[in-house]
C-alpha positions in Angstrom: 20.3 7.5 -30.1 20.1 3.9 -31.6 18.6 2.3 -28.5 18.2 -0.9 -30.2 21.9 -1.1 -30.1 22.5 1.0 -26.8 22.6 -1.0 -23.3 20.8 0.9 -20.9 21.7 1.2 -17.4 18.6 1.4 -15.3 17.7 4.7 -13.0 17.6 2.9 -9.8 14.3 3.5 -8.0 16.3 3.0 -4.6 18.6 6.4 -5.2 15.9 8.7 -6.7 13.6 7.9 -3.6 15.2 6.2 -0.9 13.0 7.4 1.9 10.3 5.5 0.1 12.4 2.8 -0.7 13.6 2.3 3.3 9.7 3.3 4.6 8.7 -0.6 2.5 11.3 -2.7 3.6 10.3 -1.4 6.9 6.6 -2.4 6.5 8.0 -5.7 4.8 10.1 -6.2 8.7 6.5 -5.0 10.2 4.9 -7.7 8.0 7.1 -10.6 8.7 7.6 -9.6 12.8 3.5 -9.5 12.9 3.3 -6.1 14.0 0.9 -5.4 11.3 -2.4 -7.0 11.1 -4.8 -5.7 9.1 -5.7 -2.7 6.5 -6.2 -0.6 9.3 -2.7 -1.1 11.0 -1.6 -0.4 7.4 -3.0 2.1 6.8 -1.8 4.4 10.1 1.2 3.7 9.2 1.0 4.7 5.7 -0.5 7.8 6.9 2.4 8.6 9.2 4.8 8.5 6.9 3.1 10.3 3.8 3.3 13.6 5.6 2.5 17.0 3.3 6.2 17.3 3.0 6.9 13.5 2.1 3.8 14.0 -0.6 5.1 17.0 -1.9 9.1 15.5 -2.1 7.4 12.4 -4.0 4.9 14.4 -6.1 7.9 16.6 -7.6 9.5 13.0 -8.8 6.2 11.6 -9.7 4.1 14.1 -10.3 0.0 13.3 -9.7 1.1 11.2 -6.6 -0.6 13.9 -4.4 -3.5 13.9 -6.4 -3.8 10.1 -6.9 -3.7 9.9 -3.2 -6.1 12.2 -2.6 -9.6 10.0 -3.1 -11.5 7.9 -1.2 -9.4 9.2 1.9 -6.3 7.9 0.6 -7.4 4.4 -0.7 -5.1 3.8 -4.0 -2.0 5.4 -1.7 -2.5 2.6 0.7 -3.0 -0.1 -2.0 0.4 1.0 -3.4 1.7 0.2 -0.9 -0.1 -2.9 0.1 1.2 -4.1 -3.7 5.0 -2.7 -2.9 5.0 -4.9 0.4 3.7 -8.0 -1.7 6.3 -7.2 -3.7 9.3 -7.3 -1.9 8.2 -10.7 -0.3 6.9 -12.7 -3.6 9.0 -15.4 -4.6 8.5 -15.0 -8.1 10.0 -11.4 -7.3 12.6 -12.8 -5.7 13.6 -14.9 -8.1 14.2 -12.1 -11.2 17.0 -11.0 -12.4 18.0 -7.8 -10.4 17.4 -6.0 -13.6 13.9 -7.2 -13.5 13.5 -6.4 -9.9 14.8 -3.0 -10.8 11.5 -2.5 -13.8 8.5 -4.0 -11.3 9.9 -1.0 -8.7 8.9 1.2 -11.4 6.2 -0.5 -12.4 4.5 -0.7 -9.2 5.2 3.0 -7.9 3.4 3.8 -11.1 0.6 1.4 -12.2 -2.0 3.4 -10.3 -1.0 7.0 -11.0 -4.0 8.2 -12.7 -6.3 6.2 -11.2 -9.2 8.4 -9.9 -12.6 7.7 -8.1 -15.2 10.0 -8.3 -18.0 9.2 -6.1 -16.8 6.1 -4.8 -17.4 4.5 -8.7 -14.3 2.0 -10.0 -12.0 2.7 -12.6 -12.0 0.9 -15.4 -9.4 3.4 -17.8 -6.9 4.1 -15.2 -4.0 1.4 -16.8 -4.3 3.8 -19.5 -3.7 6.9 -18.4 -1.6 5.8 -15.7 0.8 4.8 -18.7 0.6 8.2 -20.5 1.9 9.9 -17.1 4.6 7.4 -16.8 5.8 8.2 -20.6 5.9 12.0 -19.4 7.8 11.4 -16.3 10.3 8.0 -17.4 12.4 10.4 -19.1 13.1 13.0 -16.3 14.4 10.1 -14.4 17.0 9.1 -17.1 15.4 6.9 -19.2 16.6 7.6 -22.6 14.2 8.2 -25.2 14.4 8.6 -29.4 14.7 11.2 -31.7 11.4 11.1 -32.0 9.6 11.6 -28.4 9.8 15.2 -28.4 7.0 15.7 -31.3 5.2 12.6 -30.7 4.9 13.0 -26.9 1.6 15.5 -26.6 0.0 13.9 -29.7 0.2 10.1 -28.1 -0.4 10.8 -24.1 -3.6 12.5 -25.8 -5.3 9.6 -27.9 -3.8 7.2 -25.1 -5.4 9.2 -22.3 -9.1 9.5 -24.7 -8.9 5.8 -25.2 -12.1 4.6 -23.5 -15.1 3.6 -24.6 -18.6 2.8 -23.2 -20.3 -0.7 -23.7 -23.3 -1.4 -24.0 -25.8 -1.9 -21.1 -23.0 0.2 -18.6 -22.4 3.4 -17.5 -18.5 3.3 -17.0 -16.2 3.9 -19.6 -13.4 1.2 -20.3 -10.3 1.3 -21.9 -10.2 0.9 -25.6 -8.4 -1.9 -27.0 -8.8 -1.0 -31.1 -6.6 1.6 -29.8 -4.1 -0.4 -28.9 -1.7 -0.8 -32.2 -1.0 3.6 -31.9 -0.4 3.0 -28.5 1.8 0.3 -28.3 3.5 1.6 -32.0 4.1 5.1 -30.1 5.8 3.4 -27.4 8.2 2.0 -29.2 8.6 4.8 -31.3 9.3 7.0 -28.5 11.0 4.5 -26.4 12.5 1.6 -28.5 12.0 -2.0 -28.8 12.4 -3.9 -25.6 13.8 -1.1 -23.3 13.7 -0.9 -19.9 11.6 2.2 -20.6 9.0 0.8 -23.4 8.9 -2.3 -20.8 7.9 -0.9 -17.6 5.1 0.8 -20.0 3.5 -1.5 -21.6 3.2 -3.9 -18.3 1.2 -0.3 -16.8 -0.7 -0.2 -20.2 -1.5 -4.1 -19.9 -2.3 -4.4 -16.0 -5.7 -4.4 -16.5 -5.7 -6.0 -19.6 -5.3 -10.0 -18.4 -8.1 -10.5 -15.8 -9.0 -13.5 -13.7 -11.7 -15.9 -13.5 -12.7 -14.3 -10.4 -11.9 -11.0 -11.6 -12.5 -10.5 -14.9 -10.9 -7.7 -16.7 -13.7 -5.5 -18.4 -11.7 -5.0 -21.5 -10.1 -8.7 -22.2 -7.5 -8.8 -24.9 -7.9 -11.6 -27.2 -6.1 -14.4 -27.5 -4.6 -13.1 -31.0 -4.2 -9.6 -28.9 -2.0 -11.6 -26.8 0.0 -13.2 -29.2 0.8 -10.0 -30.9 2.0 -7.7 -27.8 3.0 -9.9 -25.0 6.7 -11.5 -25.5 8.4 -13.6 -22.7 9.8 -10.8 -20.6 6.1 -9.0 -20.8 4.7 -12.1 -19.3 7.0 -12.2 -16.6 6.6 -8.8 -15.9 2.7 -8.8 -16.1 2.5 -11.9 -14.1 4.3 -10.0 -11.2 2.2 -7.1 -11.1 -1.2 -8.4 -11.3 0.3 -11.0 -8.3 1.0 -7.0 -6.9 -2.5 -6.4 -7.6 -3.7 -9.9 -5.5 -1.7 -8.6 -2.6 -2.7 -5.6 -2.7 -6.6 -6.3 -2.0 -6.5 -9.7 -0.1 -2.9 -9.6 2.0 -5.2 -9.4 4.9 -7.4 -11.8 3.9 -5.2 -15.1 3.7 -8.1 -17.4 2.0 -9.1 -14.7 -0.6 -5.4 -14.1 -1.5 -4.7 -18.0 -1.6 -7.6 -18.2 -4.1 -6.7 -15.2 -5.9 -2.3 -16.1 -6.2 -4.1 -19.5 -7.4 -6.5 -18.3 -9.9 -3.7 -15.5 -11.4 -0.6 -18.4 -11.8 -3.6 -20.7 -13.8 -4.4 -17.8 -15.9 -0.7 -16.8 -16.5 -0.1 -20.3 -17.2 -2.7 -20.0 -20.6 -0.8 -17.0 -21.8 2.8 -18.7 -21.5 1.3 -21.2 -23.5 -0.3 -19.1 -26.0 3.0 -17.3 -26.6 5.2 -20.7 -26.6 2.7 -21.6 -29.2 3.0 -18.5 -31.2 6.9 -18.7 -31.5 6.5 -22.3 -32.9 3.9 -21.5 -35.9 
């Protein structure tokens, strides 16, 4: 398939899982009608509704779900969700093209997949891997993929999921960024150029990658980094989700996420400018 050339209708995240779908706008209505306060309102109702057989319906769509939920007594699970209610209220969400809307659905449901915390430590590789599941699983929800996916599939989810690296003075492994030209090259070679598929991955593989002042990310791409993989549509994308990400932590916590929203639009607003700059040279 030429999916340069091909338009691509997008697999709507509402029909393949609706329950899911209905559960957020409900905690959005929650939300908004003040009926949920804090993390800990959150998260009993999170738990309520992620019974066994609601993980094991999601986990044969998205498979790791169950696992990813499992640590730290369900901590990512509830941040997931915490990000998908920021998400449906955020203006810049709001403002997308439905088609846009439609990706960051994706996006969010699978930014944390991999993410795993052994021992109560942080995880530093998870955007990674996290992208590597998504490239297995994008395809058995309809997103075409090219004549090559089939033999390049094991090979790449292998050297994107060992892509880490340990600086020095640490004892956590980050992800690593000389790796980045294979990983974003098979991407598109499995994917295409600029498809919804190749899209939704490389704003996963990137989540971590643009950090703010308050937040550093511990494996910064450079400014040159930037100007090679990051295109209009990527910025708009990755601007959403790491807004998701604010949310996520601080919705309870209306001065942190005020200073967070604040420091993530100032750093956004440096990238759009280093890309506006690199289309005019």
């Amino acid at each position: 398939m030429d999916l340069m050339n091909t338009p691509q209708e997008l697999p709507s995240f509402e029909d393949f899982l609706p329950d899911l779908h209905q559960f957020i706008l409900d905690l959005v209505e929650d939300y908004n009608a003040g009926n949920i306060k804090s993390w800990d309102a959150l998260e009993q109702k999170v738990k309520a509704f992620f019974s066994s057989e609601m993980m094991d319906q999601i986990d044969s769509i998205v498979p790791h779900w169950r696992k990813m939920a499992s640590y730290e007594d369900g901590v990512t699970l509830i941040h997931v969700m915490c990000v998908s209610m920021g998400l449906y209220r955020m203006p810049e969400f709001l403002a997308m093209p439905a088609h846009q809307q439609g990706l960051m659905k994706w996006v969010i449901l699978f930014h944390d997949l991999e993410k795993e915390l052994p021992d109560g430590k942080r995880d530093y590789a998870h955007a990674f891997r996290s992208t590597a599941g998504a490239a297995h699983t994008l395809p058995k929800l309809g997103f075409p993929t090219t004549a090559e996916y089939d033999r390049l599939i094991d090979r790449w989810c292998e050297l994107t999921r060992s892509a880490v690296t340990l600086p020095k003075n640490s004892s956590e492994l980050i992800q690593d960024n000389q790796k980045l030209p294979q990983i974003v090259g098979g991407i598109e070679r499995m994917f295409g150029q600029d498809t919804p598929a190749t899209l939704i991955l490389k704003t996963i593989l990137f989540h971590l990658a643009i950090g703010g002042n308050d937040w550093p990310s511990p494996s910064p791409l450079t400014e040159e980094e930037i100007k090679r993989y990051f295109d209009s549509d990527l910025v708009s994308l990755s601007l959403v989700m790491n807004l998701g990400d604010n949310d996520g932590w601080n919705m309870f916590a209306t001065a942190n996420w005020e200073h967070g929203r604040m420091d993530t639009l100032n750093v956004f607003e440096q990238v759009e400018r280093l890309i506006s700059e690199s289309f005019q040279t």
